[in-house]
N, C-alpha and C positions, 0 to 999 in steps of 0.2 A: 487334443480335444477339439474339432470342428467347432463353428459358432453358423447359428444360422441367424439372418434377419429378417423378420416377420412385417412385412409393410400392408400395415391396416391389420392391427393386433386390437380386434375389438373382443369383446365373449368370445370368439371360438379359435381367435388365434391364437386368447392364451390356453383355452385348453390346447390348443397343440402346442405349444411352449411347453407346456408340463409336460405330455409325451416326451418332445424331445428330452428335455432336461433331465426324465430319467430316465434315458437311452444315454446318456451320459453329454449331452452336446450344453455348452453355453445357448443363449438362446438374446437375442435383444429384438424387442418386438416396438414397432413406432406406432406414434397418435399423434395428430393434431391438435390436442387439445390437452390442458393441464388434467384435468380427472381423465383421462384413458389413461396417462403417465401413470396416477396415481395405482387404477386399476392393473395395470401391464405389473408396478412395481411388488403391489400385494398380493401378486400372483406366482412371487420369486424368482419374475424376468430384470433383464436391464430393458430399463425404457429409456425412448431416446425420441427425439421432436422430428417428426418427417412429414413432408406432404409430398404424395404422391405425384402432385403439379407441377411439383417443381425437383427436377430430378438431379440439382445438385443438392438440395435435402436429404434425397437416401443415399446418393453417392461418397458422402460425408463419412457415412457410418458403412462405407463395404470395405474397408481397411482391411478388417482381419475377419472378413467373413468368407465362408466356403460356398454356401448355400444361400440364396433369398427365394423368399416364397412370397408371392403376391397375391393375397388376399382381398381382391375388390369385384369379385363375381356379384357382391351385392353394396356395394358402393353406392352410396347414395348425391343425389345434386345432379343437375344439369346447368352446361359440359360438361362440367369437373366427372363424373363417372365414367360418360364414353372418352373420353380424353385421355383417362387414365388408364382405360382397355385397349388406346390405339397408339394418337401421333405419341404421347408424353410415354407411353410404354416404349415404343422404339426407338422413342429418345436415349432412355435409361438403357438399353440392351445393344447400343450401339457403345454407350459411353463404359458396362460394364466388360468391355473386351481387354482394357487396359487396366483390371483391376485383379484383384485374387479369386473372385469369385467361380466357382466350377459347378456347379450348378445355378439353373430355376427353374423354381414351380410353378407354376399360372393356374389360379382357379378358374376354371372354365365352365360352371356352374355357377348359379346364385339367380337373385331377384335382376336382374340386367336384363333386356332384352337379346335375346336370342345369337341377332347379328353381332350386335357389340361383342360379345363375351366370341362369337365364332371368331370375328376380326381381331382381337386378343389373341386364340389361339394360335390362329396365323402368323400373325405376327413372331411370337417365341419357337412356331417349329420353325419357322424361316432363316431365326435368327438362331436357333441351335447348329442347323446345316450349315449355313455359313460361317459360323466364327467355333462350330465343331464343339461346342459348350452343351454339355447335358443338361435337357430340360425333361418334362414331363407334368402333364394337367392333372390339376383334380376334378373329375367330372364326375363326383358324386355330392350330392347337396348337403350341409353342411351337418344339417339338424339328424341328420339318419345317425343308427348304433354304429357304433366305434369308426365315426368319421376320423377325429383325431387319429388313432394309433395306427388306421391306415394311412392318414397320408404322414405320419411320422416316419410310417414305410418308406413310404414314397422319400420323402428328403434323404433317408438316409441311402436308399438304393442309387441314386444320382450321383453319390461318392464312391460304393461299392465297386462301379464297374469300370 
């Protein structure tokens, strides 16, 4: 059974949690703060403490994970938002080469401005071609019909091929 980890599991990462979850995957979705844990957990994920800033945080929990999906197309704060679409993203994508991970998904939509979220995608195709690790964006906005069980697609096709 795959596990995937949902970094910035707010509202709609855990409905995609539950997608996956009943596609059969374990799911452990992170937050920064004690109530998202709480909300992540009452949503019959594993929560787990991560900030995106800081990328030995999620790197902690890619142990036994297949998949990470990065959900901060609409991240909030400045730096801390573009930071987390750029240098601190290719932090983590540098450092996930030595881990089990085999996929990521990058939201490349949301409330962010334009650039940022373009310079995010960048980033992850750049870093699929060179270290040959399947990624793939979600470029459709979150709140549309069955955002969830498509990009559940999505995660799960990353492993498929």
């Amino acid at each position: 059974m795959a596990r995937a980890l949902i970094v910035g599991c707010g509202c709609h990462g855990r409905e995609l949690g539950v997608e996956l979850a009943e596609a059969g995957w374990q799911v452990r979705g992170t937050s920064r703060r004690p109530e998202g844990l709480e909300a992540i957990e009452a949503a019959g994920l594993e929560p787990a403490v991560a900030d995106p800033e800081l990328a030995g945080t999620v790197l902690e929990h890619c142990g036994d994970v297949a998949a990470v999906v990065w959900l901060l197309g609409s991240a909030t704060g400045e730096p801390e938002a573009s930071a987390a679409n750029g240098p601190r993203l290719q932090s983590l994508l540098e450092k996930l080469v030595d881990s089990p991970v085999r996929g990521f998904v990058y939201e490349s939509a949301g409330s962010l401005p334009g650039a940022t979220l373009g310079e995010g995608a960048r980033i992850v195709g750049r870093a699929g071609e060179r270290w040959r690790i399947p990624v793939t964006l979600l470029r459709e906005d979150r709140g549309g019909p069955g955002w969830a069980r498509d990009a559940a697609r999505k995660v799960a096709g990353l492993l498929a091929g």
